[in-house]
Predicted model as a PDB file, atoms N, CA, C, CB and O in Angstrom, pLDDT in the B-factor column:
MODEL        1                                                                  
ATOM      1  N   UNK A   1      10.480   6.299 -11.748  1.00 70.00           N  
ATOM      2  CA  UNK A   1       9.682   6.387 -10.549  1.00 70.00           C  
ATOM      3  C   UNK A   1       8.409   5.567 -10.673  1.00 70.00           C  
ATOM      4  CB  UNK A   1       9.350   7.827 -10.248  1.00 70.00           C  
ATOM      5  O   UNK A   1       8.338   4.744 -11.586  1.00 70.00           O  
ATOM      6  N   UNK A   2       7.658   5.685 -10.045  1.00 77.00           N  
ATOM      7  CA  UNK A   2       6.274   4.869  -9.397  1.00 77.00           C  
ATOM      8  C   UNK A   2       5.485   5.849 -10.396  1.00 77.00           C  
ATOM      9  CB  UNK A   2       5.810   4.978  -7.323  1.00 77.00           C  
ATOM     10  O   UNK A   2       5.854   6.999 -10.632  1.00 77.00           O  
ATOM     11  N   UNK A   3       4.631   5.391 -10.812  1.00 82.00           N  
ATOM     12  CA  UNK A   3       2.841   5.985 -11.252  1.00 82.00           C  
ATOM     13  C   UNK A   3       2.336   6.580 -10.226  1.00 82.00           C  
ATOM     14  CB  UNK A   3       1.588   4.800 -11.611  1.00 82.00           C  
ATOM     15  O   UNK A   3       2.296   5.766  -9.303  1.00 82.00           O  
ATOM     16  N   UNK A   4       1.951   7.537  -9.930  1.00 84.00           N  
ATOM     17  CA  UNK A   4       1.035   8.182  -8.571  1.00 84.00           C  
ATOM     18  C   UNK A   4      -0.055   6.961  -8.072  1.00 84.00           C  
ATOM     19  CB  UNK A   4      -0.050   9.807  -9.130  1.00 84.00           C  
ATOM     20  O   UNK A   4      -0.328   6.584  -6.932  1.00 84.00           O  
ATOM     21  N   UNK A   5      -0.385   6.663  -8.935  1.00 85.00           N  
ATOM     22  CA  UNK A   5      -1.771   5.482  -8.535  1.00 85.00           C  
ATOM     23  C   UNK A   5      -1.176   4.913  -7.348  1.00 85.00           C  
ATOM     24  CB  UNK A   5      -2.195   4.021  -9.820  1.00 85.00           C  
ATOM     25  O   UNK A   5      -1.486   5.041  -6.164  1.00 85.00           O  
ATOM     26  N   UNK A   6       0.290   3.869  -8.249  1.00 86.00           N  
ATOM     27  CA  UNK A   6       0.957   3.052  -7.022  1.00 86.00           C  
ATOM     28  C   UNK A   6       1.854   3.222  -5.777  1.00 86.00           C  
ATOM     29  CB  UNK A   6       1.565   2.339  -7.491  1.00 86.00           C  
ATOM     30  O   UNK A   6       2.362   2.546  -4.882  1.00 86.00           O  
ATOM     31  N   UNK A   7       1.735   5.007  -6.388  1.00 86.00           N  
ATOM     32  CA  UNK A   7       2.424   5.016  -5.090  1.00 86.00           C  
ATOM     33  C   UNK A   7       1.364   5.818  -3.742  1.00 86.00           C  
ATOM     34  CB  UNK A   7       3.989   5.930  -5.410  1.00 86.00           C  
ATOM     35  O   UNK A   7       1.522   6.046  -2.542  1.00 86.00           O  
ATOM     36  N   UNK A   8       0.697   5.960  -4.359  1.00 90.00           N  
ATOM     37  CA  UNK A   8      -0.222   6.429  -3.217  1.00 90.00           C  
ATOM     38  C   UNK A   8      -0.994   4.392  -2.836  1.00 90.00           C  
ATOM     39  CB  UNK A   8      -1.787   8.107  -4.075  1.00 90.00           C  
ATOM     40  O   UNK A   8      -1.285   3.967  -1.718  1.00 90.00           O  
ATOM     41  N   UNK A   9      -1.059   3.941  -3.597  1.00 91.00           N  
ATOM     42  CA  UNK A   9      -1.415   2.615  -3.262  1.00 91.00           C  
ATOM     43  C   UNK A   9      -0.765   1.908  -2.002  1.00 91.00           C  
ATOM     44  CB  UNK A   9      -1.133   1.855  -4.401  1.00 91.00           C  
ATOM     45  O   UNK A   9      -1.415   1.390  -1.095  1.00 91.00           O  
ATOM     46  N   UNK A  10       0.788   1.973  -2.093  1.00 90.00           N  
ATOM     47  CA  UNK A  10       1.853   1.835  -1.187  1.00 90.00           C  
ATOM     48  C   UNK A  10       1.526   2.594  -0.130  1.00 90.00           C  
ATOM     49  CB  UNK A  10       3.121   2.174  -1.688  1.00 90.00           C  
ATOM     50  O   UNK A  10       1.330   2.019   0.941  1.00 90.00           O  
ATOM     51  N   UNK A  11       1.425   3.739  -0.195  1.00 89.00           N  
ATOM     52  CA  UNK A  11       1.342   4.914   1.171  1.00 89.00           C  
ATOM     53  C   UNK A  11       0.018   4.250   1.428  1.00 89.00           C  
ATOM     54  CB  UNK A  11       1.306   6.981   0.869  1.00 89.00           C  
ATOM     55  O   UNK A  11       0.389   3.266   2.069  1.00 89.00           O  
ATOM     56  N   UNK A  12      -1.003   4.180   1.356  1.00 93.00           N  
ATOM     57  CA  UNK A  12      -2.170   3.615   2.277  1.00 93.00           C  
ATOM     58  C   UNK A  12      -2.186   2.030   2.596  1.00 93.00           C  
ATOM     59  CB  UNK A  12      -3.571   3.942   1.555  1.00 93.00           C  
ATOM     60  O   UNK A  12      -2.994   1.499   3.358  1.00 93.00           O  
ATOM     61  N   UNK A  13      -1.142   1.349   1.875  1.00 94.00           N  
ATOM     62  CA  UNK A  13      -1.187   0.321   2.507  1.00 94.00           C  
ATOM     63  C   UNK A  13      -0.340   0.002   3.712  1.00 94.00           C  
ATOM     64  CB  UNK A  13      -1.066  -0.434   1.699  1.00 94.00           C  
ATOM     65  O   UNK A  13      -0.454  -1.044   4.350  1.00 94.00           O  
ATOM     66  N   UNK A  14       0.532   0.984   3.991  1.00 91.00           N  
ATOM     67  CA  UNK A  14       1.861   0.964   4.678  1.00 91.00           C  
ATOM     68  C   UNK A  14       1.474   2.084   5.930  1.00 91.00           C  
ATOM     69  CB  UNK A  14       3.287   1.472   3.530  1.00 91.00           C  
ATOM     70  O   UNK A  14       1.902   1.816   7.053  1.00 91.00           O  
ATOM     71  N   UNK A  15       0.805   3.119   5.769  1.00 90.00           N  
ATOM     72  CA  UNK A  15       0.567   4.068   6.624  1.00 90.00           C  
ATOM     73  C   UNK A  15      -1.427   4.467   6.510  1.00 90.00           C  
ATOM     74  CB  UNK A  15       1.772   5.400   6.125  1.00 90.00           C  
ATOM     75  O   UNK A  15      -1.966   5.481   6.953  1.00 90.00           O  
ATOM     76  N   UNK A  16      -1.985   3.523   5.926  1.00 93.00           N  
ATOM     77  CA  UNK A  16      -3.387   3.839   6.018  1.00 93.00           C  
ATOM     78  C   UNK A  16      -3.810   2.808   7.229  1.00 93.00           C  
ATOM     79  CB  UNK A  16      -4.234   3.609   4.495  1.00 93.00           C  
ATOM     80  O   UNK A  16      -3.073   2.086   7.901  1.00 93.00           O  
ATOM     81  N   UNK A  17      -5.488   3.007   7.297  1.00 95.00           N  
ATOM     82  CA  UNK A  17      -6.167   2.008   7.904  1.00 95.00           C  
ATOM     83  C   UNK A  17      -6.684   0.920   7.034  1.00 95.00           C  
ATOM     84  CB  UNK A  17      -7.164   2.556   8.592  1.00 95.00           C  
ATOM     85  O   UNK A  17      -6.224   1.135   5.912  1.00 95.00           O  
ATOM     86  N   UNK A  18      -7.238   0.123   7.024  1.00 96.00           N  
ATOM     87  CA  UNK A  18      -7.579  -1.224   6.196  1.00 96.00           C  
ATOM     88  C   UNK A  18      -8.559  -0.355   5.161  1.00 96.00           C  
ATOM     89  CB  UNK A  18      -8.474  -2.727   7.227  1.00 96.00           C  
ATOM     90  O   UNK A  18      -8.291  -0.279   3.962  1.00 96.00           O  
ATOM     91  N   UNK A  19      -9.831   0.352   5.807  1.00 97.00           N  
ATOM     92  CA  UNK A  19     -10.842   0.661   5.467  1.00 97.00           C  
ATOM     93  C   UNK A  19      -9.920   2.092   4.620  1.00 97.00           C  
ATOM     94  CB  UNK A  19     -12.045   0.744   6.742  1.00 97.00           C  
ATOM     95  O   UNK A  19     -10.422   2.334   3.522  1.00 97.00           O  
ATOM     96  N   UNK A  20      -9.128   2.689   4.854  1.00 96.00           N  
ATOM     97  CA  UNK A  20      -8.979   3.260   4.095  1.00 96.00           C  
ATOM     98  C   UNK A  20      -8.126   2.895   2.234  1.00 96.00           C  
ATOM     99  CB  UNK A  20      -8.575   3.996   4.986  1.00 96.00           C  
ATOM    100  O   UNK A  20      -8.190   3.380   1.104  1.00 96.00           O  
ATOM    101  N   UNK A  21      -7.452   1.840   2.893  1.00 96.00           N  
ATOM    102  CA  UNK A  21      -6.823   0.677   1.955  1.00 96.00           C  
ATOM    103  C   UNK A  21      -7.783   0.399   0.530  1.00 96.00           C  
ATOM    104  CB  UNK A  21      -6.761  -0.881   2.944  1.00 96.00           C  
ATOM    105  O   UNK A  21      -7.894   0.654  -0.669  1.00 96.00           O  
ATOM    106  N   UNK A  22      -8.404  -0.381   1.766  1.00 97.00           N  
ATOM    107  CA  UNK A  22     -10.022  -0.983   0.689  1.00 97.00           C  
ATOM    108  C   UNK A  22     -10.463  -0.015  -0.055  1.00 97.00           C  
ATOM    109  CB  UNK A  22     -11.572  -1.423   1.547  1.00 97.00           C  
ATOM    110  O   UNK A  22     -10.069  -0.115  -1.218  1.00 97.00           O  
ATOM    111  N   UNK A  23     -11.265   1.074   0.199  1.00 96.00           N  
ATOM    112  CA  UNK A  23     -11.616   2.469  -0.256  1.00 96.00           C  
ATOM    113  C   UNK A  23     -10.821   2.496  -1.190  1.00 96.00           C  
ATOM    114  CB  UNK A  23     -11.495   3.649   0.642  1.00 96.00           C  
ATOM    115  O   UNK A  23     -11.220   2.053  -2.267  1.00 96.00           O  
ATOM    116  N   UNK A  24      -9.705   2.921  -1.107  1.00 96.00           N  
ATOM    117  CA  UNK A  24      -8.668   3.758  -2.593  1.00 96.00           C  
ATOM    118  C   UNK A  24      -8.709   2.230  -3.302  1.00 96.00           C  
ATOM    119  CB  UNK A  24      -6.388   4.595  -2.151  1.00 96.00           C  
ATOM    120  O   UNK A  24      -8.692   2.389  -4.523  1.00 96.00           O  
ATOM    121  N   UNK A  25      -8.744   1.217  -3.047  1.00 96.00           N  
ATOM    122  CA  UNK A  25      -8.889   0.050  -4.237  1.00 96.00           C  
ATOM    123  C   UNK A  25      -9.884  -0.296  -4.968  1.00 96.00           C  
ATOM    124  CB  UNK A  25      -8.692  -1.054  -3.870  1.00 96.00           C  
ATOM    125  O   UNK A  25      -9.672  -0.920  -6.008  1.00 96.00           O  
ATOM    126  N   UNK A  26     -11.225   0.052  -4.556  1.00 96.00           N  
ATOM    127  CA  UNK A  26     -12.478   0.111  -5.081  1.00 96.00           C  
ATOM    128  C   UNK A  26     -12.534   1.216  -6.043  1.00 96.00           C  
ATOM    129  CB  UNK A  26     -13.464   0.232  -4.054  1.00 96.00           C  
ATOM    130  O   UNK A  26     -13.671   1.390  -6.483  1.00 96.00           O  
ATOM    131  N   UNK A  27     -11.581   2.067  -6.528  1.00 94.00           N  
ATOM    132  CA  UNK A  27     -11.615   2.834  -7.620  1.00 94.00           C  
ATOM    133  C   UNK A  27     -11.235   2.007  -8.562  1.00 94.00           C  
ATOM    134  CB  UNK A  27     -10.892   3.978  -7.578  1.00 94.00           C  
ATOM    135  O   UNK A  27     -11.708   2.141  -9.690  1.00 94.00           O  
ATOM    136  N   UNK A  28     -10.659   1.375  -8.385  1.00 94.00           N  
ATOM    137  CA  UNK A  28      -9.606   0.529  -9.590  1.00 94.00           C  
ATOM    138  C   UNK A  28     -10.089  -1.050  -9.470  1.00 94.00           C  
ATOM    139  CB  UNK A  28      -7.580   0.636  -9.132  1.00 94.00           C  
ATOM    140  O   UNK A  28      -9.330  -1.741 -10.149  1.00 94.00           O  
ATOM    141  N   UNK A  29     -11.034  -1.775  -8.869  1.00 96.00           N  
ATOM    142  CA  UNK A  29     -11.458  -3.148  -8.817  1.00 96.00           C  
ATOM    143  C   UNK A  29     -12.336  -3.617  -7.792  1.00 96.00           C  
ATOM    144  CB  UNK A  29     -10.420  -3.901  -8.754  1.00 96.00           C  
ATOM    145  O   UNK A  29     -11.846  -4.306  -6.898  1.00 96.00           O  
ATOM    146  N   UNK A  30     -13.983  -3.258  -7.776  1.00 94.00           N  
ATOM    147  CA  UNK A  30     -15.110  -3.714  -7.296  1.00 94.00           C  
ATOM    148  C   UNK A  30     -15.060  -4.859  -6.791  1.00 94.00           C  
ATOM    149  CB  UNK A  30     -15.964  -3.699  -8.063  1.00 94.00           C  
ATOM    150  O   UNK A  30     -15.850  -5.130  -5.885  1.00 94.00           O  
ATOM    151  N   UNK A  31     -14.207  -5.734  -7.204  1.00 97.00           N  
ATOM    152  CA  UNK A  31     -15.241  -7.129  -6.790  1.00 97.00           C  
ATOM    153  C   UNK A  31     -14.671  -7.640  -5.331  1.00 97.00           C  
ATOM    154  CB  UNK A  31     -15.074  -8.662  -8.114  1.00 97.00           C  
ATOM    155  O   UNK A  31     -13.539  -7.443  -4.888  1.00 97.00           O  
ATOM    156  N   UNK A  32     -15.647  -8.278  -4.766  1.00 97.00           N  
ATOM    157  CA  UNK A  32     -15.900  -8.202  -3.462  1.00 97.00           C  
ATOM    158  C   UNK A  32     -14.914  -9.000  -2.873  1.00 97.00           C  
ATOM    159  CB  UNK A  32     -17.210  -8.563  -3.115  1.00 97.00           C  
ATOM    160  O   UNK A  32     -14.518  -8.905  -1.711  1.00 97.00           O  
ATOM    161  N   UNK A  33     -14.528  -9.803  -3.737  1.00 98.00           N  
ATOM    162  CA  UNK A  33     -13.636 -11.134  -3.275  1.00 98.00           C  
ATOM    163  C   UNK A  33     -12.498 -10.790  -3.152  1.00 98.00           C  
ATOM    164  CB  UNK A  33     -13.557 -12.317  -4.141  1.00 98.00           C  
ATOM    165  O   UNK A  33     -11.876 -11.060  -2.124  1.00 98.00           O  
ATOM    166  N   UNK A  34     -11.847  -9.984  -4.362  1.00 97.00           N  
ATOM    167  CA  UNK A  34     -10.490  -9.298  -4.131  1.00 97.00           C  
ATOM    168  C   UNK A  34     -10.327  -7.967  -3.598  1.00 97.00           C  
ATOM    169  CB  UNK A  34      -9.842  -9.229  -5.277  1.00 97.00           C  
ATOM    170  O   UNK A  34      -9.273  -7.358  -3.784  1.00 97.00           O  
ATOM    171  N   UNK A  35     -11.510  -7.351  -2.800  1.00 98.00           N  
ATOM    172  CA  UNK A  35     -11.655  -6.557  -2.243  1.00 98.00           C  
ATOM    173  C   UNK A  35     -11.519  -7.233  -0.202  1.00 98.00           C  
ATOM    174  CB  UNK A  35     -12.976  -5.957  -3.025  1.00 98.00           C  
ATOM    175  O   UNK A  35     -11.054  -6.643   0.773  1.00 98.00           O  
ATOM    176  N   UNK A  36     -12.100  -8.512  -0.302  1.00 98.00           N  
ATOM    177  CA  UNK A  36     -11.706  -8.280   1.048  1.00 98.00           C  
ATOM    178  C   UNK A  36     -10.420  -9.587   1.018  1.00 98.00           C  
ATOM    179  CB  UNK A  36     -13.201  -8.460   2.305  1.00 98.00           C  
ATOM    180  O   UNK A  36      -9.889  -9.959   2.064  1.00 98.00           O  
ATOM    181  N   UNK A  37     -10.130 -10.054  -0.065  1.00 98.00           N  
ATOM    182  CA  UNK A  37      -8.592 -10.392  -0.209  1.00 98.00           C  
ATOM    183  C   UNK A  37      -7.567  -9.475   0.612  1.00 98.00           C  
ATOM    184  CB  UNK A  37      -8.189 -10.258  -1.757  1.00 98.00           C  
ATOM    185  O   UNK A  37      -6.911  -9.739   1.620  1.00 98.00           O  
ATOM    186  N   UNK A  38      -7.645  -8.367  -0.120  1.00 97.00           N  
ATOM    187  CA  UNK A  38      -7.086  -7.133   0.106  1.00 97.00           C  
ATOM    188  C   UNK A  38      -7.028  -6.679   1.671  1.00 97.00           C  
ATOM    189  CB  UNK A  38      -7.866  -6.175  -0.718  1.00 97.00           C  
ATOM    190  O   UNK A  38      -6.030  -6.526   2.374  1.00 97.00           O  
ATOM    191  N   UNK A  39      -8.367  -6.514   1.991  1.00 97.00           N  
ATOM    192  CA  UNK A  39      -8.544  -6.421   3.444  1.00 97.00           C  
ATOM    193  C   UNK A  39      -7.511  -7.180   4.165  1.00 97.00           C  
ATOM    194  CB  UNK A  39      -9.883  -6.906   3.857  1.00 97.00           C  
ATOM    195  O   UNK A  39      -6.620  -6.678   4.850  1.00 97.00           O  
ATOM    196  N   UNK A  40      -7.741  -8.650   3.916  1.00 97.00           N  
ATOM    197  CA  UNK A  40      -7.101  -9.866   4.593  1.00 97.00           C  
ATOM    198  C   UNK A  40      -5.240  -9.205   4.553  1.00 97.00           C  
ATOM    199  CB  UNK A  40      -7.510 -11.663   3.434  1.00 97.00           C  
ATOM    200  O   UNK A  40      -4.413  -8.817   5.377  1.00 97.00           O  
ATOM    201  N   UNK A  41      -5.300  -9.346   3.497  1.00 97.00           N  
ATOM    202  CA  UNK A  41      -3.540  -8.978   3.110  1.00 97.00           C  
ATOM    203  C   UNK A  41      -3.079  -7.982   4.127  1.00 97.00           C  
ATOM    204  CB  UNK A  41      -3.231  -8.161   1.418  1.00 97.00           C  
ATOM    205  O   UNK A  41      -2.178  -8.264   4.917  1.00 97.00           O  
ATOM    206  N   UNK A  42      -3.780  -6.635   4.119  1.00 96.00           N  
ATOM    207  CA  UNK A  42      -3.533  -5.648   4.857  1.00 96.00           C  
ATOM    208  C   UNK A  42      -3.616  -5.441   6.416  1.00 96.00           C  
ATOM    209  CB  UNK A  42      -4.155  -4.940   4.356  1.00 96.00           C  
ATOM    210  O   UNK A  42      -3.145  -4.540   7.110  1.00 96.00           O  
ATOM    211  N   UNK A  43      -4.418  -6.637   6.782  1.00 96.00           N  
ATOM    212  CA  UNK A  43      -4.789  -7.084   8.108  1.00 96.00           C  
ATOM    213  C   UNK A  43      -3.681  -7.431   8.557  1.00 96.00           C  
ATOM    214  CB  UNK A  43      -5.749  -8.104   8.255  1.00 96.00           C  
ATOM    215  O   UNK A  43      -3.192  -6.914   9.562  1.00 96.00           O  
ATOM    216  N   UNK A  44      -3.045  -8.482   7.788  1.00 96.00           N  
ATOM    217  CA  UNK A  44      -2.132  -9.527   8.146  1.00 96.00           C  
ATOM    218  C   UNK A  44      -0.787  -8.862   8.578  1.00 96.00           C  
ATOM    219  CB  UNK A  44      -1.938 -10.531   6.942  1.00 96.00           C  
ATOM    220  O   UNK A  44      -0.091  -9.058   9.575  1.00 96.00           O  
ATOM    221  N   UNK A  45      -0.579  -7.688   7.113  1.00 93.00           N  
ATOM    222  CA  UNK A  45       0.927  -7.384   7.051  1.00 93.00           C  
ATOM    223  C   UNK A  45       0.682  -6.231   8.486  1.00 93.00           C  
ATOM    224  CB  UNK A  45       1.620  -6.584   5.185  1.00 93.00           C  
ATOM    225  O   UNK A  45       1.658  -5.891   9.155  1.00 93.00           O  
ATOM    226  N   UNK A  46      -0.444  -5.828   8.744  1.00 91.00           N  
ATOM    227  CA  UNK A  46      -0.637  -4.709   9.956  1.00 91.00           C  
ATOM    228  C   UNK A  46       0.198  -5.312  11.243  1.00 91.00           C  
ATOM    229  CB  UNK A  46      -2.464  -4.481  10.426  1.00 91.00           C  
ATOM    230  O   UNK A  46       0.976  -4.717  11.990  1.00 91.00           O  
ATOM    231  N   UNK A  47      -0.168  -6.518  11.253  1.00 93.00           N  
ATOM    232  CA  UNK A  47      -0.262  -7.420  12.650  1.00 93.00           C  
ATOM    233  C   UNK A  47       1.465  -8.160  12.472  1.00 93.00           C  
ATOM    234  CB  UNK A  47      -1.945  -8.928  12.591  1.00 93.00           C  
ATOM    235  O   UNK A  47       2.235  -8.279  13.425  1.00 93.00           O  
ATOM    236  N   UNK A  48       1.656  -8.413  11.615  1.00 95.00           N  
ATOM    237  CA  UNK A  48       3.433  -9.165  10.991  1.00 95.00           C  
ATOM    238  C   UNK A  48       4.674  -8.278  11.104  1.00 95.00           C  
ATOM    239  CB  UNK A  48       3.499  -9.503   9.112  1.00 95.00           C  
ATOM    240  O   UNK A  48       5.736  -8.605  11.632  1.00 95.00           O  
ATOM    241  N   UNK A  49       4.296  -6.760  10.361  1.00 93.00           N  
ATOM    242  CA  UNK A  49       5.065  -5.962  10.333  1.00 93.00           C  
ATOM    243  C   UNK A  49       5.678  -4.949  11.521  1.00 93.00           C  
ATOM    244  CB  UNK A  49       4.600  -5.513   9.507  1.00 93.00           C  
ATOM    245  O   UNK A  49       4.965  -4.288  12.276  1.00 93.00           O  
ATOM    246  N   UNK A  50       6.819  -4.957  11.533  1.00 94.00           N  
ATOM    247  CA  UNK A  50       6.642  -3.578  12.889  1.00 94.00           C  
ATOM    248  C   UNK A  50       7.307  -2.620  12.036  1.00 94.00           C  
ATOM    249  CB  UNK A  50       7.624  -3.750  14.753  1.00 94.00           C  
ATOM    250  O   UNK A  50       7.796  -2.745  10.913  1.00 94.00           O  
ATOM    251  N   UNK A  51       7.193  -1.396  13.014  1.00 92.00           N  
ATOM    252  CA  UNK A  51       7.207   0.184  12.536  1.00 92.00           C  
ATOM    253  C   UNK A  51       8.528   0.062  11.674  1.00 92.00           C  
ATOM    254  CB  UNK A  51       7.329   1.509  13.948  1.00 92.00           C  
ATOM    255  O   UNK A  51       8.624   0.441  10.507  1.00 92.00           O  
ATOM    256  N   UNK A  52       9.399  -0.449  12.326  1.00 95.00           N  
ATOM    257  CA  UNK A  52      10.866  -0.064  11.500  1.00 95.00           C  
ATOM    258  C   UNK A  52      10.504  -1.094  10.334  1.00 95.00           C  
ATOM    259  CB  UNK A  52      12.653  -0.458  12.461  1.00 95.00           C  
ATOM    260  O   UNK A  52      11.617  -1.256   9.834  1.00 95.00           O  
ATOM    261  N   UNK A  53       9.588  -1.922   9.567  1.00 94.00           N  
ATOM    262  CA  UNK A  53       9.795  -2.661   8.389  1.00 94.00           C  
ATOM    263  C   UNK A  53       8.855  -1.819   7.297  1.00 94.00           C  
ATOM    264  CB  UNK A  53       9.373  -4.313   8.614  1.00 94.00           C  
ATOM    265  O   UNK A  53       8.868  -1.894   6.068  1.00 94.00           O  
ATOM    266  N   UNK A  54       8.080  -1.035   8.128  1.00 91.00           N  
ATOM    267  CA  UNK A  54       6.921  -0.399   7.473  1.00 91.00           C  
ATOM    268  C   UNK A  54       7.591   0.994   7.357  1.00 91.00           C  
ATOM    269  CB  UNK A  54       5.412  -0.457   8.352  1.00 91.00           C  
ATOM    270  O   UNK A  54       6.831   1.782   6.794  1.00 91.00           O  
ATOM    271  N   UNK A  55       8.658   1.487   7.679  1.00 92.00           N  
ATOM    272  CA  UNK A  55       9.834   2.809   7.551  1.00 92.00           C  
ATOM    273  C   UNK A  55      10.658   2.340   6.446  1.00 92.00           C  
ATOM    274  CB  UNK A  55      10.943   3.119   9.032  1.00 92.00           C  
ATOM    275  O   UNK A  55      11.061   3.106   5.571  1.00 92.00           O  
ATOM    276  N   UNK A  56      10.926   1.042   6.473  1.00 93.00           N  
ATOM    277  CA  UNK A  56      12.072   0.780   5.549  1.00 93.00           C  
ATOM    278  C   UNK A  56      11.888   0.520   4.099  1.00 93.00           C  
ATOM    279  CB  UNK A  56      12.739  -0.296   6.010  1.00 93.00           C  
ATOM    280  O   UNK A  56      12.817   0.435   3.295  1.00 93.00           O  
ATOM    281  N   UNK A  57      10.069   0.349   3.697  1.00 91.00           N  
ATOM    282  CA  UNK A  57       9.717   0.106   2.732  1.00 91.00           C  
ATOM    283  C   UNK A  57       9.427   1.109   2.351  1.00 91.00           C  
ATOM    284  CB  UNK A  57       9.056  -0.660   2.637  1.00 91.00           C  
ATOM    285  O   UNK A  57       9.347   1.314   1.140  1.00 91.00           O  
ATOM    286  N   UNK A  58       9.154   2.138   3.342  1.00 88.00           N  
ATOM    287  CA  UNK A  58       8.504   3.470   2.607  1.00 88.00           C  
ATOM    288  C   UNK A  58       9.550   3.812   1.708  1.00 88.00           C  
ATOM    289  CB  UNK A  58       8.121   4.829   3.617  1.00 88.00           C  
ATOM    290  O   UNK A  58       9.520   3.898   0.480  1.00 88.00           O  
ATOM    291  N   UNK A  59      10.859   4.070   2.836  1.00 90.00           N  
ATOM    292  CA  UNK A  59      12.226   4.775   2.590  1.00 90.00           C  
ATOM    293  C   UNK A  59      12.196   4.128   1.051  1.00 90.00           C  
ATOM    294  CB  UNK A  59      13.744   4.296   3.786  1.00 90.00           C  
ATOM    295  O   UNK A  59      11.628   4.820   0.207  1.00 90.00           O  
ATOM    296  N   UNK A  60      12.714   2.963   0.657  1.00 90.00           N  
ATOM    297  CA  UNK A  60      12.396   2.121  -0.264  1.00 90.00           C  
ATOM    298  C   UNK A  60      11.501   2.862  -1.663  1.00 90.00           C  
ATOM    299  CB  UNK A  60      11.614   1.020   0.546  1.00 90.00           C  
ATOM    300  O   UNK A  60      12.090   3.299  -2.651  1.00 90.00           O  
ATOM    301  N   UNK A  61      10.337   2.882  -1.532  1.00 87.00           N  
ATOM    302  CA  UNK A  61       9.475   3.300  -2.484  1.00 87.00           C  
ATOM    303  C   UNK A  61       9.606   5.180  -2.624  1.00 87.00           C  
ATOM    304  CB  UNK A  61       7.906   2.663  -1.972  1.00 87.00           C  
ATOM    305  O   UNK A  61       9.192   5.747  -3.635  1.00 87.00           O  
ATOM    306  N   UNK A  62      10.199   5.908  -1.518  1.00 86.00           N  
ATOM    307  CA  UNK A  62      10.530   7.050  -1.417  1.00 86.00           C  
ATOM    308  C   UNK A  62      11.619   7.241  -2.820  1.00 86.00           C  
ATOM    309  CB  UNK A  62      11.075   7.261   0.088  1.00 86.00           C  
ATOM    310  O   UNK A  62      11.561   7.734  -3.947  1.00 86.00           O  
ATOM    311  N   UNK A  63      12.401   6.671  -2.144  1.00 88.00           N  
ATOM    312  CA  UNK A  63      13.822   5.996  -3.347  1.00 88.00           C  
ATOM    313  C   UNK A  63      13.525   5.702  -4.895  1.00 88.00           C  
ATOM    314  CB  UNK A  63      14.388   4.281  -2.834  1.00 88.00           C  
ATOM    315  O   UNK A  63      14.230   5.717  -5.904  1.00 88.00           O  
ATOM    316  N   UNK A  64      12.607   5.516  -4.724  1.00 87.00           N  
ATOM    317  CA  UNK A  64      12.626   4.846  -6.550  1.00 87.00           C  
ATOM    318  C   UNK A  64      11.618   6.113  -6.749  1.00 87.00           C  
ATOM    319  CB  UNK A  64      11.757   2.706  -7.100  1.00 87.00           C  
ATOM    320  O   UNK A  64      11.824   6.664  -7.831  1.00 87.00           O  
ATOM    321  N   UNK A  65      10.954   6.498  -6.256  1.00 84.00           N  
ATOM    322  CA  UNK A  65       9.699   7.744  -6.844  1.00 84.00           C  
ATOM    323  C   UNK A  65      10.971   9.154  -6.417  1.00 84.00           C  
ATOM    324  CB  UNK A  65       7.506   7.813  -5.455  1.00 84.00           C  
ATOM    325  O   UNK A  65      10.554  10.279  -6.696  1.00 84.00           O  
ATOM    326  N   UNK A  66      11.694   9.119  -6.100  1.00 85.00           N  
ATOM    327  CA  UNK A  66      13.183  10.350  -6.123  1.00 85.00           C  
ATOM    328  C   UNK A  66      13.913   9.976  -7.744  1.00 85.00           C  
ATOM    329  CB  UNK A  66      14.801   9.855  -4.411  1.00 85.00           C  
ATOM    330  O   UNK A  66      14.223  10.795  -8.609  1.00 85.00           O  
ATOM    331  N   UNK A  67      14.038   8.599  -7.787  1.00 80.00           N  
ATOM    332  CA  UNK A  67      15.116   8.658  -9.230  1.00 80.00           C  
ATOM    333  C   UNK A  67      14.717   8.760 -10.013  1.00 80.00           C  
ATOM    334  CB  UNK A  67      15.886   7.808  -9.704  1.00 80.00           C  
ATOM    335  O   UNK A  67      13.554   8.532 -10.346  1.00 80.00           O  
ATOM    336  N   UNK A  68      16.034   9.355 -10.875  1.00 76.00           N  
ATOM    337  CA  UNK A  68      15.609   9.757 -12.200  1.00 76.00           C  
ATOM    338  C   UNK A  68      15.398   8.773 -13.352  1.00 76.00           C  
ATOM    339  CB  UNK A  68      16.510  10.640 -12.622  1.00 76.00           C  
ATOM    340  O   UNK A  68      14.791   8.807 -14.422  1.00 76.00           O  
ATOM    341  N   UNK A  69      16.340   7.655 -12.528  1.00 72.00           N  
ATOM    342  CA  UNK A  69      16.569   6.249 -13.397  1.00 72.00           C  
ATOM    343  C   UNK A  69      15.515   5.031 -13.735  1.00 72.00           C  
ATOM    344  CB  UNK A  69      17.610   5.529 -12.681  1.00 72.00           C  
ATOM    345  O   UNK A  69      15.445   4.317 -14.736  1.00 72.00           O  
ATOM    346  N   UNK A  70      14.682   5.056 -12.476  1.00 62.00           N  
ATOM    347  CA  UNK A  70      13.775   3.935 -12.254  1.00 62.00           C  
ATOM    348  C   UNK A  70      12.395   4.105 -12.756  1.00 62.00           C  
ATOM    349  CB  UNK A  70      13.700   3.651 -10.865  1.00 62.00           C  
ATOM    350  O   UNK A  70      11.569   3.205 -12.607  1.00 62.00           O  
TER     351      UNK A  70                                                      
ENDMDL                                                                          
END                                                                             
């Protein structure tokens, strides 16, 4: 399965707001540049993605944090 870190990382990037995105990443890496990198990224995939691609990744990361194997 996933590390909790990354998978709560996934869940706010997939079902958070940007600002909440940013927030949970500033525990783990301050600097400003790859902080609003990040922003940018999350902006982008907000505006690219629709609901059923942002369901299918969850389902996805749901899947591997269920097995026993991964």
């Amino acid at each position: 399965g996933l590390c909790p870190a990354l998978q709560k990382k996934v869940h706010k990037f997939f079902s958070g707001t940007t600002e909440e995105y940013v927030e949970y990443l500033k525990q783990y890496n301050d600097d400003p540049l790859v902080l609003e990198n990040a922003a940018n990224i999350k902006k982008c995939s907000h505006r690219t993605l629709t609901e059923e691609d942002k369901t299918q990744a969850t389902n996805l990361i749901n899947k591997i944090t269920a097995s026993r194997t991964c």
